[in-house]
C-alpha positions in Angstrom: -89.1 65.9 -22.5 -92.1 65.5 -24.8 -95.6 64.3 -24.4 -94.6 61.4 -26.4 -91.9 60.2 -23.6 -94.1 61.0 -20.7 -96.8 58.7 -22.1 -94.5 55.6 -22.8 -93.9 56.3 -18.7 -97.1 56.1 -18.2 -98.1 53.2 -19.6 -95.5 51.0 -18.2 -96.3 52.6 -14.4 -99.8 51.2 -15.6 -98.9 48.0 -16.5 -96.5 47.0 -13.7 -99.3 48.7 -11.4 -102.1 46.8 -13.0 -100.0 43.4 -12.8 -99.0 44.0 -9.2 -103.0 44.7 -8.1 -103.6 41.4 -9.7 -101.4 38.8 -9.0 -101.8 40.4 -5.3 -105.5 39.5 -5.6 -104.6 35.8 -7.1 -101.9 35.2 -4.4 -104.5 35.4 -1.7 -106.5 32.7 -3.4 -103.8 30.8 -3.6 -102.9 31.0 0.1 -99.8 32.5 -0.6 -98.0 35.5 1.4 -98.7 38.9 -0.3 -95.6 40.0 1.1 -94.1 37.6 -0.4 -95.5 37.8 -3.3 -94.5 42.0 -3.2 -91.0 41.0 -2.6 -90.5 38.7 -5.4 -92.1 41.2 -7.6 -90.5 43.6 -6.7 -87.3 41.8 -7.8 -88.9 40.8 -10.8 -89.6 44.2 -12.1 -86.1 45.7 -11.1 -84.8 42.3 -13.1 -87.3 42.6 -16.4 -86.3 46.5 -16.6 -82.6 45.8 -16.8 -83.0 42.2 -18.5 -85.2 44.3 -21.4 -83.0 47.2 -21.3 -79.1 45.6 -21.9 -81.0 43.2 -24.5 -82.3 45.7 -26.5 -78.6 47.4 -25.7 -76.4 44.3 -26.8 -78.3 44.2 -29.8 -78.1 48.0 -30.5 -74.3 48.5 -29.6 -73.2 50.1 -32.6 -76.0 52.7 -32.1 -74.8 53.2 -28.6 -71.0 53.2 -29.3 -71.5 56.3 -31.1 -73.8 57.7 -28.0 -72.9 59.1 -24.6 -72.5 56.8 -22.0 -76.0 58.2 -20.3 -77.8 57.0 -23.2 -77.5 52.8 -22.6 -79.8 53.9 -19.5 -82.2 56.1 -20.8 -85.5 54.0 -20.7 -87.6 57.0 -21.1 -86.8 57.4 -25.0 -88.1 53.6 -25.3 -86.0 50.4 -26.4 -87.1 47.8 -24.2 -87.1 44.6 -25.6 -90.0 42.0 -24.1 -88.1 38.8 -24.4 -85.1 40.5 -22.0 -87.4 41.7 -19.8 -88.9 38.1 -19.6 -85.6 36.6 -19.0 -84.6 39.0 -16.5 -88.0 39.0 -14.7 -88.3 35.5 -14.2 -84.6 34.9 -12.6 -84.9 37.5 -10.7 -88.2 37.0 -9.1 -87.5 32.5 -9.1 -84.5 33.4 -7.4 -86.2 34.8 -4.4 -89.2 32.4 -4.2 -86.9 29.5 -4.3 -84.7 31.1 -1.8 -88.1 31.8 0.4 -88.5 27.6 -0.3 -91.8 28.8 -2.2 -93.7 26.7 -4.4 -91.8 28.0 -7.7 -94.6 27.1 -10.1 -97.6 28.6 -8.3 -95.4 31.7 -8.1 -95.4 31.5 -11.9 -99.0 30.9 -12.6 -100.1 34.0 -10.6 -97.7 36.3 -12.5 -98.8 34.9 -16.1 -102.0 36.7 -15.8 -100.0 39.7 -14.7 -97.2 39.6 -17.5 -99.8 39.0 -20.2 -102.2 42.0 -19.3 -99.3 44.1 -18.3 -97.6 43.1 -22.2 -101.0 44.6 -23.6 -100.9 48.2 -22.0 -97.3 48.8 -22.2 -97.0 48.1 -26.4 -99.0 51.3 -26.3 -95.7 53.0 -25.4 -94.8 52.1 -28.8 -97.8 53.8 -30.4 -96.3 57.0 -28.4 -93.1 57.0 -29.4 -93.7 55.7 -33.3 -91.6 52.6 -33.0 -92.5 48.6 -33.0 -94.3 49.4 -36.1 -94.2 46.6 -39.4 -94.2 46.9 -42.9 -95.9 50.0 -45.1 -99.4 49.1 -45.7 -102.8 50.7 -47.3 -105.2 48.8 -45.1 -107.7 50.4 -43.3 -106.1 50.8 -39.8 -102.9 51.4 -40.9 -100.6 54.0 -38.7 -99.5 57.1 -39.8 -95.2 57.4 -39.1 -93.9 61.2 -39.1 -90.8 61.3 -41.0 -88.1 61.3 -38.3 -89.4 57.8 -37.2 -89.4 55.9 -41.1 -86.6 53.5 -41.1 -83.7 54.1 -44.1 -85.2 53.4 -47.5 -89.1 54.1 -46.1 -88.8 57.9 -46.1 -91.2 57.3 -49.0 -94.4 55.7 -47.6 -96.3 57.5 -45.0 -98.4 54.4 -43.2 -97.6 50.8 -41.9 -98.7 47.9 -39.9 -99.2 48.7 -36.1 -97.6 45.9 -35.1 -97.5 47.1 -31.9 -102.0 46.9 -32.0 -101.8 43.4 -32.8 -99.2 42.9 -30.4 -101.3 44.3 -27.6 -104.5 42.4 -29.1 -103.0 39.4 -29.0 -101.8 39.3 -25.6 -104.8 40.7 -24.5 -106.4 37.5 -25.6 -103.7 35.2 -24.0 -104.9 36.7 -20.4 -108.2 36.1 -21.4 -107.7 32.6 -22.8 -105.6 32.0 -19.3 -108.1 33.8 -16.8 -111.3 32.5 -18.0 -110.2 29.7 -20.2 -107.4 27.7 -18.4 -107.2 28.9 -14.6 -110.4 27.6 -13.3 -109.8 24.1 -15.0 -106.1 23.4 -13.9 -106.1 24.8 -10.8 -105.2 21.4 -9.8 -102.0 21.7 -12.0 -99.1 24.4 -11.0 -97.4 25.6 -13.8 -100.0 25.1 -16.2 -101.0 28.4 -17.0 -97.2 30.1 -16.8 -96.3 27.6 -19.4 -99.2 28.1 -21.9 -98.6 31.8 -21.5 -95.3 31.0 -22.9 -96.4 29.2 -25.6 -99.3 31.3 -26.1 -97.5 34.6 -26.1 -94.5 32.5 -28.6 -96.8 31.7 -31.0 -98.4 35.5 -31.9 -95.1 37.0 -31.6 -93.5 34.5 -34.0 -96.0 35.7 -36.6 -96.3 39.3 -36.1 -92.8 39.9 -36.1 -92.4 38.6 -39.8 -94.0 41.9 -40.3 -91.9 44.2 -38.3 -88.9 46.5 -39.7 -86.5 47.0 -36.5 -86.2 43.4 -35.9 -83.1 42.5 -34.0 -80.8 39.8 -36.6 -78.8 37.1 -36.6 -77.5 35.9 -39.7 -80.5 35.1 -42.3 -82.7 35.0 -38.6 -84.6 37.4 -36.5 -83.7 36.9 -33.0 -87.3 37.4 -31.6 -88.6 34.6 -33.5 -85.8 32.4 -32.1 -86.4 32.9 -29.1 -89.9 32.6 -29.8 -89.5 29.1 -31.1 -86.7 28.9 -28.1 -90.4 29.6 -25.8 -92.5 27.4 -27.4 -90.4 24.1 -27.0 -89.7 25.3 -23.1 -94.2 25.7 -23.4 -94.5 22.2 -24.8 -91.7 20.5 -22.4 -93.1 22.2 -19.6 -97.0 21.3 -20.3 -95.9 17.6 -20.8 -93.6 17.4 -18.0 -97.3 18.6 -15.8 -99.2 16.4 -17.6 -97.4 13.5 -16.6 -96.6 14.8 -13.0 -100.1 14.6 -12.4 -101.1 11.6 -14.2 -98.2 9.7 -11.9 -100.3 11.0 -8.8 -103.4 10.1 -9.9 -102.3 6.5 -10.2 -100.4 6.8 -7.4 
């Protein structure tokens, strides 16, 4: 096992241990149960990990066709896909709260926080393991890829976009934008900041993954900016939905 693989390790422990201290902290000033809270994440990891795992599978299967079997579950060399892991997360975790009659959408806004801080450590795994990267490039903070790592057909150029930087930038200014920005206004509001986090989070990837080379496809379409427009309508519903929710009980 290399340094490399330990690191990516490392970083996710980091991130899910990060997320967990934090939306701990927020579900006591919510008034909500940590146990509860625990529990659900619990579920919610267990349920991102294999959500981001068989996605980046399905969408790898002739890679993994040609691989022992041990392979589809071996994390450890990387290949876990965000928008899975988002999928399988959030069903997972809704599932228990709304099971536990918990209010669903304050359940949401404490883990947005969580998800978008916890997005920003664990794209450094990628930095370890030389993968996420974009296009070559000759700017001045472009990434150096070994040879084994260059895609077919970029054996030639040494350095490229670390897309997996601005990845990690960018959702390290969502959490800001919803910790300081949003959460002490709309308090008031569940759901609010869980649904600008998704569009939030949409938006950046959308345009940063025009510059990535392992993009998963579809046709003439890369799947992670589908879903990413897929997010951002669910964002927009969701914030107007809210919006008039409240403005109904403020008449009312």
């Amino acid at each position: 096992m290399t340094l490399s693989v330990r690191w990516y390790g490392v970083l996710i422990a980091s991130a899910m241990a990060l997320g967990l201290w934090l939306a701990a902290r927020e579900a006591r000033r919510r008034g909500q149960s940590p146990d509860d809270l625990l529990k659900a994440a619990e579920l919610a990891l267990i349920g991102g990990l294999v959500g981001a795992r068989l996605y980046y599978v399905l969408f790898n299967l002739d890679y993994y066709r040609t691989q022992p079997a041990w392979r589809v579950i071996a994390v450890w060399e990387g290949g876990l896909a965000i928008h899975g892991g988002l999928i399988g997360g959030i069903l997972a975790g809704g599932l228990y709260v709304l099971w536990r009659a918990l209010p669903l959408l304050t359940y949401l806004d404490i883990a947005a926080p969580s998800l978008a801080i916890g997005q920003a450590i664990g794209r450094w795994g990628n930095f370890f393991n030389e993968e996420a990267f974009g296009v070559p490039t000759e700017l001045p903070w472009k990434l150096y890829i070994s040879p084994p790592h260059r895609p077919p057909g970029f054996a030639q150029y040494e350095y490229f976009h670390p897309t997996f930087l601005y990845e990690s930038l960018w959702d390290l200014a969502v959490f800001a934008v919803l910790v300081w920005g949003l959460r002490p206004r709309f308090r008031g509001r569940p759901g609010t900041l869980f649904f600008s986090y998704v569009g939030l989070y949409s938006v950046g990837r959308f345009a940063i993954e025009a510059l990535r080379l392992d993009s998963f496809w579809v046709g003439a379409f890369r799947v992670p900016q589908l879903a990413s427009v897929v997010g951002v309508m669910i964002a927009v519903a969701g914030l107007a939905w809210i919006s008039r929710r409240a403005s109904a009980l403020t008449a009312n």
